[in-house]
MMTF fields as JSON, N, C-alpha, C and O atoms, coordinates in Angstrom:
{
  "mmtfVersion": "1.0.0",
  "mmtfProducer": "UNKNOWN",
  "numBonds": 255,
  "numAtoms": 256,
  "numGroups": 64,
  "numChains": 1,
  "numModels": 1,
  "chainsPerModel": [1],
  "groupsPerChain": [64],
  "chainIdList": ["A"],
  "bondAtomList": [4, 2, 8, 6, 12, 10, 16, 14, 20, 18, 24, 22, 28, 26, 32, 30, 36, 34, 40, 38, 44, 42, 48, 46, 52, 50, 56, 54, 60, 58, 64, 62, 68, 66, 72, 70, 76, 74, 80, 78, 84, 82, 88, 86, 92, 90, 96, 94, 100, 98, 104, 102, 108, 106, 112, 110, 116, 114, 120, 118, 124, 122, 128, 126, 132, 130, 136, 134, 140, 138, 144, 142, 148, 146, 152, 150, 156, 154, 160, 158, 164, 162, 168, 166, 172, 170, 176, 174, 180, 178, 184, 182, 188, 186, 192, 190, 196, 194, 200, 198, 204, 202, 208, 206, 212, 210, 216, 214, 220, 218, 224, 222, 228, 226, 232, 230, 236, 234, 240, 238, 244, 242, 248, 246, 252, 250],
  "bondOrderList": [1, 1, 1, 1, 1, 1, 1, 1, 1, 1, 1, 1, 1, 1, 1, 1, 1, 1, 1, 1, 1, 1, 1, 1, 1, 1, 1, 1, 1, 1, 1, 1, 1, 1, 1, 1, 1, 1, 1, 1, 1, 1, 1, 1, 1, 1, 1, 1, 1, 1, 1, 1, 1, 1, 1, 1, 1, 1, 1, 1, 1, 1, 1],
  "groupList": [{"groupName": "UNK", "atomNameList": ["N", "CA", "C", "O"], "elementList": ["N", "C", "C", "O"], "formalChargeList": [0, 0, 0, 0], "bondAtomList": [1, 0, 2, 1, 3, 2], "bondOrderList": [1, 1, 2], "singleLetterCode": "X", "chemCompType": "L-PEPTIDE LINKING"}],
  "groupTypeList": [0, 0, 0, 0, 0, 0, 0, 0, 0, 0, 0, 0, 0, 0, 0, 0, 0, 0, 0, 0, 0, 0, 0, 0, 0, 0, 0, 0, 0, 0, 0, 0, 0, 0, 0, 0, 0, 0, 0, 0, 0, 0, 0, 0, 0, 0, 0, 0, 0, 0, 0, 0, 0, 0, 0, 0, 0, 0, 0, 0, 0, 0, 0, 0],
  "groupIdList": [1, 2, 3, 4, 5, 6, 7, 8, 9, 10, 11, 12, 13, 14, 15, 16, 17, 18, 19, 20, 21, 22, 23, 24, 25, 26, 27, 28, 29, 30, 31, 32, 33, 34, 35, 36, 37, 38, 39, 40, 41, 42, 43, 44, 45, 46, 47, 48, 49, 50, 51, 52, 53, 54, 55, 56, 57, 58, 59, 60, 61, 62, 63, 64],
  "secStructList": [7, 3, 3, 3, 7, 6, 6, 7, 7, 1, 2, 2, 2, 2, 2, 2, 2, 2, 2, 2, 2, 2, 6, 6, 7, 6, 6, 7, 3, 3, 3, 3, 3, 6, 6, 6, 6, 3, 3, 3, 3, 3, 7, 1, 1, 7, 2, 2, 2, 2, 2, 2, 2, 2, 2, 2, 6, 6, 7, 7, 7, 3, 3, 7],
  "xCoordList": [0.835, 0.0, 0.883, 2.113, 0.142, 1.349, 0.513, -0.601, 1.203, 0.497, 0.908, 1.777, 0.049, 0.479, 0.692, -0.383, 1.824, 1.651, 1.766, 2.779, 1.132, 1.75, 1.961, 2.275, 2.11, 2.66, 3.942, 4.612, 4.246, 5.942, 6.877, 7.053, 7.856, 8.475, 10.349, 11.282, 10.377, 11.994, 12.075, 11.134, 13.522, 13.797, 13.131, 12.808, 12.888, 12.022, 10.581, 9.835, 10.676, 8.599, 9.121, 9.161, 9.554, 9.673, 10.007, 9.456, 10.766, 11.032, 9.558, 9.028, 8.974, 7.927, 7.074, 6.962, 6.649, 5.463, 6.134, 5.718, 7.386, 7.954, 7.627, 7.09, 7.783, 7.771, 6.376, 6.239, 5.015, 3.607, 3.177, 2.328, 3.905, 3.866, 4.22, 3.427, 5.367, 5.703, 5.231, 5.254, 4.83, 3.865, 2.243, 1.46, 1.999, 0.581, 1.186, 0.38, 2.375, 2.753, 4.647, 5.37, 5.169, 6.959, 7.503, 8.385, 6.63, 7.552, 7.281, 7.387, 6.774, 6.124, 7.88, 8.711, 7.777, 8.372, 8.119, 7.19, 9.386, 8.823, 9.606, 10.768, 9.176, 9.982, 9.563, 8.358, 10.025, 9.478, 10.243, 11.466, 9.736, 10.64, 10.037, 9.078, 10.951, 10.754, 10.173, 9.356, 10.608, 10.857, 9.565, 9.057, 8.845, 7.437, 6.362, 5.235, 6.942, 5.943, 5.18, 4.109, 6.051, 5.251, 5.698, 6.923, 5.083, 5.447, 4.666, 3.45, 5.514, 5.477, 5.1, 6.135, 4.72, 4.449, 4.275, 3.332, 4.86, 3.916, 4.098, 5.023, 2.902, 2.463, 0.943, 0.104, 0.933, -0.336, -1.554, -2.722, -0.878, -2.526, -3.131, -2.521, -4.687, -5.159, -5.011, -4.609, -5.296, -5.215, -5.468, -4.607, -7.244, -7.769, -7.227, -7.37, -6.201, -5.548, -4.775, -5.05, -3.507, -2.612, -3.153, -2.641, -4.224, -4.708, -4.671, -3.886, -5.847, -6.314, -4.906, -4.618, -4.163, -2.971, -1.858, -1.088, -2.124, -0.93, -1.69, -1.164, -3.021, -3.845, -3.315, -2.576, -4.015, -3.879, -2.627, -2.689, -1.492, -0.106, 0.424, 1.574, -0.976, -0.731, -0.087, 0.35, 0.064, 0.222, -0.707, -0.595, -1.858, -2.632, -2.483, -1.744, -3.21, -2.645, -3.48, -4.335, -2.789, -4.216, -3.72, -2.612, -4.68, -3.955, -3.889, -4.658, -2.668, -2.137, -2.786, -2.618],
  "yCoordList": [-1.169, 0.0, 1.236, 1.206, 2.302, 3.392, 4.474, 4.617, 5.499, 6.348, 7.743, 7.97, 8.782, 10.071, 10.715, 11.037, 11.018, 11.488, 13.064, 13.219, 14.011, 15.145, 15.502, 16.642, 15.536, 16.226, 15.173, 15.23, 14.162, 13.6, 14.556, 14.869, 15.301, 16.483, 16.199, 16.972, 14.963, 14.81, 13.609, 12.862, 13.116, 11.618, 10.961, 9.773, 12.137, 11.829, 11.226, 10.541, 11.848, 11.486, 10.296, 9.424, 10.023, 8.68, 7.833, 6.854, 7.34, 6.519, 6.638, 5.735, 7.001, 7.125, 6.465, 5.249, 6.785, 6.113, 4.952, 4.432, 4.104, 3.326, 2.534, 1.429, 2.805, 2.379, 1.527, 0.372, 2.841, 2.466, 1.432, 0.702, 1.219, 0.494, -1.047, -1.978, -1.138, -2.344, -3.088, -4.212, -1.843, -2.22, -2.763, -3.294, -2.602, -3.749, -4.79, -5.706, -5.015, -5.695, -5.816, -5.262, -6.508, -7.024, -6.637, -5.849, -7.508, -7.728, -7.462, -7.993, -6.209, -5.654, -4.504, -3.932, -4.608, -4.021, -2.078, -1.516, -1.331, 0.077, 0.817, 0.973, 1.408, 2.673, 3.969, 4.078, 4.907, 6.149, 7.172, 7.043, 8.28, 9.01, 10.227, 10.823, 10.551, 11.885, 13.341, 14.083, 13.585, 14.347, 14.394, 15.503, 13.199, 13.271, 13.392, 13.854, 12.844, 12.391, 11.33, 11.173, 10.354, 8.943, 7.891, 7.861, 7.025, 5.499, 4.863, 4.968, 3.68, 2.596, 1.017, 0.974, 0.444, -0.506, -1.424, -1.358, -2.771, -4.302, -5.092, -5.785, -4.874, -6.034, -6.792, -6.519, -7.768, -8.381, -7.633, -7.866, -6.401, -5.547, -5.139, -5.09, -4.748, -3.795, -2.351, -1.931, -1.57, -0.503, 0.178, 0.86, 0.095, 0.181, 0.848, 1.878, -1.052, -0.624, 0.262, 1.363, 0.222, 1.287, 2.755, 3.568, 2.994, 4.329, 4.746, 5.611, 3.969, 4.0, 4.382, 5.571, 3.484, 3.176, 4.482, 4.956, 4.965, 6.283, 7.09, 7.803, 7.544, 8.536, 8.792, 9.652, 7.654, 7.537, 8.175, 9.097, 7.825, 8.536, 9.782, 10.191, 10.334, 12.024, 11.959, 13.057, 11.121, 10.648, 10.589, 9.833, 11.371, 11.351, 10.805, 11.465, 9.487, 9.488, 8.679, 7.803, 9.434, 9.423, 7.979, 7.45, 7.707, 6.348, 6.903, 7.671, 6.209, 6.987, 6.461, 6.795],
  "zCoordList": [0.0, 0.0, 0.0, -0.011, 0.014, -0.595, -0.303, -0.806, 0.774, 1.472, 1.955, 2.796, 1.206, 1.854, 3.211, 3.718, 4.001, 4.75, 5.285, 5.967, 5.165, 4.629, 5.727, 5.383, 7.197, 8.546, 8.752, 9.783, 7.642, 7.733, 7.278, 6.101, 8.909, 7.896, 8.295, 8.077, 8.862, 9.611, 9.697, 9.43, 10.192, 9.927, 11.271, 11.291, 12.784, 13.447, 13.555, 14.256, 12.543, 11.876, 11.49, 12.358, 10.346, 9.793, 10.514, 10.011, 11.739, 12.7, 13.129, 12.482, 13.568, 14.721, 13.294, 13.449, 12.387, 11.25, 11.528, 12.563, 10.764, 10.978, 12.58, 12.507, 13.271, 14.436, 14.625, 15.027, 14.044, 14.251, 13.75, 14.26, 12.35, 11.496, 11.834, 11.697, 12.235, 12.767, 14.214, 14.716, 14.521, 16.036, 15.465, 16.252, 14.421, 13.493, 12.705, 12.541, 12.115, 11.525, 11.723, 10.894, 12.769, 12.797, 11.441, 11.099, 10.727, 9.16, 8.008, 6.902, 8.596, 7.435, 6.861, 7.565, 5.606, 4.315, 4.231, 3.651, 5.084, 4.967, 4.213, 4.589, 3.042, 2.184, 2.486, 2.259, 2.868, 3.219, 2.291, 2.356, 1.34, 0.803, 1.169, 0.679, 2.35, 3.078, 2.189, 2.735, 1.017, 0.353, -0.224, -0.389, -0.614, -1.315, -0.269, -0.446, 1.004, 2.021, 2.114, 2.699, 1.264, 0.856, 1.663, 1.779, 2.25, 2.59, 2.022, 2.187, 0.844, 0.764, 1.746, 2.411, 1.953, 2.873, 2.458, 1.67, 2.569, 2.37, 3.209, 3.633, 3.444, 4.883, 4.592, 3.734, 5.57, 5.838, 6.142, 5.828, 7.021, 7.696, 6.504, 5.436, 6.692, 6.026, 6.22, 7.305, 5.278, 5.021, 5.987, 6.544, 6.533, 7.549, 9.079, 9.738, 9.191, 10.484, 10.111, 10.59, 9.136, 9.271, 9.453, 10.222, 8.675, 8.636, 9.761, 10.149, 10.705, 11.883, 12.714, 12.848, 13.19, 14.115, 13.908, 14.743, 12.144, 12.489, 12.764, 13.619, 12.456, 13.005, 14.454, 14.933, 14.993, 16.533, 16.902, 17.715, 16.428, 16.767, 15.993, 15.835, 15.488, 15.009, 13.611, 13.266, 12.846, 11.29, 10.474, 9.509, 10.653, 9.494, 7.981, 7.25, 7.36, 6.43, 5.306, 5.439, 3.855, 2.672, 1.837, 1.751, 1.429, 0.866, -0.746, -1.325, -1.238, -2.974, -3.859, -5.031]
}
């Protein structure tokens, strides 16, 4: 899945998405390109949760 995040603005943010991310899914697959504000992802979860789970941790985020 492949997802806008537009309040990702530092390598801080991206650890912390990263972080949320793997806290729904261990082994899940993360590309983040700071610069677009995009993460890449492939994992098992749905969309759903991720949405949900970075919300929750102030990551608002649009699916691409």
């Amino acid at each position: 899945m492949k997802l806008l995040i537009v309040n990702m603005n530092c390598g801080g943010c991206a650890r912390g998405v990263t972080a949320t991310i793997h806290d729904i899914d261990p082994n899940a697959k993360v590309d983040i390109d700071l610069a677009a504000k995009v993460v890449n992802i492939t994992t098992i979860a749905n969309v759903e949760q991720m949405t949900a789970a970075l919300e929750k941790d102030g990551f608002p985020a649009q699916v691409q």
